[in-house]
N, C-alpha and C positions, 0 to 999 in steps of 0.2 A: 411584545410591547405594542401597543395602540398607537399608530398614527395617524388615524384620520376616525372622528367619529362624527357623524350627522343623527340629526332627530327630528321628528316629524312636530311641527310649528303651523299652526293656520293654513292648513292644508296642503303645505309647502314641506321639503327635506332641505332641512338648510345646516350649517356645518356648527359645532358644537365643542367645545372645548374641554369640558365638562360635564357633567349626568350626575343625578343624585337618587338612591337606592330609588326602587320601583319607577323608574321610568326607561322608557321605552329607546334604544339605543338603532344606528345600524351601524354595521361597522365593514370596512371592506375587504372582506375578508373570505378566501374560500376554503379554508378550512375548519371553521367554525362549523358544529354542528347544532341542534335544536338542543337545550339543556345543558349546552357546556358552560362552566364556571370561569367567569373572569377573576381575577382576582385572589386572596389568599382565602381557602377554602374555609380554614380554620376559624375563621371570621366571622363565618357568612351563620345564620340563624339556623338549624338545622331540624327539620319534622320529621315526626315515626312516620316510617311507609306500611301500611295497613296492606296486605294481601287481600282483602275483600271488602274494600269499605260498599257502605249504602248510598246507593243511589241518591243524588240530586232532585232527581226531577223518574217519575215515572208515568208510563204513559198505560191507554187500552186502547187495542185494534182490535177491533172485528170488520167479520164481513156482510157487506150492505143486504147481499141473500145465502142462506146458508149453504147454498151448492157451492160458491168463491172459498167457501171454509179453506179447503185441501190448498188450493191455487194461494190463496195468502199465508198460511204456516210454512209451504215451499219455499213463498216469497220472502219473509221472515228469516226461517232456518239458511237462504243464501247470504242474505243480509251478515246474517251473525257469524256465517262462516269467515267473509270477506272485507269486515269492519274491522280496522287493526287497533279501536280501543278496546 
């Protein structure tokens, strides 16, 4: 059960009685994790989860002289090892 929710107001967190879908809650709570479901699940609108969807947004790196090549695909390949999306 919820007993106390606040919402973010004119740059202020001020205390909140009620929310209505897509907005932005806090709640005080430390067992809440990122993506938990308030509420009755069955309710809620539910989307296929895609294993590989396509990219948003893509980008190109290169390097400014072609010696940096090696030293940026390094820099890269750490990158992607240690990004956890």
């Amino acid at each position: 059960k919820i007993t106390e929710m606040c919402i973010p107001s004119n740059g202020e967190i001020v205390p909140a009685d009620h929310a209505c879908p897509g907005e932005i809650v806090i709640l005080a709570d430390d067992t809440l994790k990122l993506n938990d479901i308030l509420g009755n699940e069955k309710l809620l609108p539910h989307k296929t989860w895609i294993d590989n969807p396509m990219p948003l947004l893509r980008t190109t790196v290169e390097p400014q002289k072609p010696e940096q090549r090696e030293a940026l695909l390094n820099a890269l390949a750490e990158i992607a090892d240690t990004d956890p999306l």
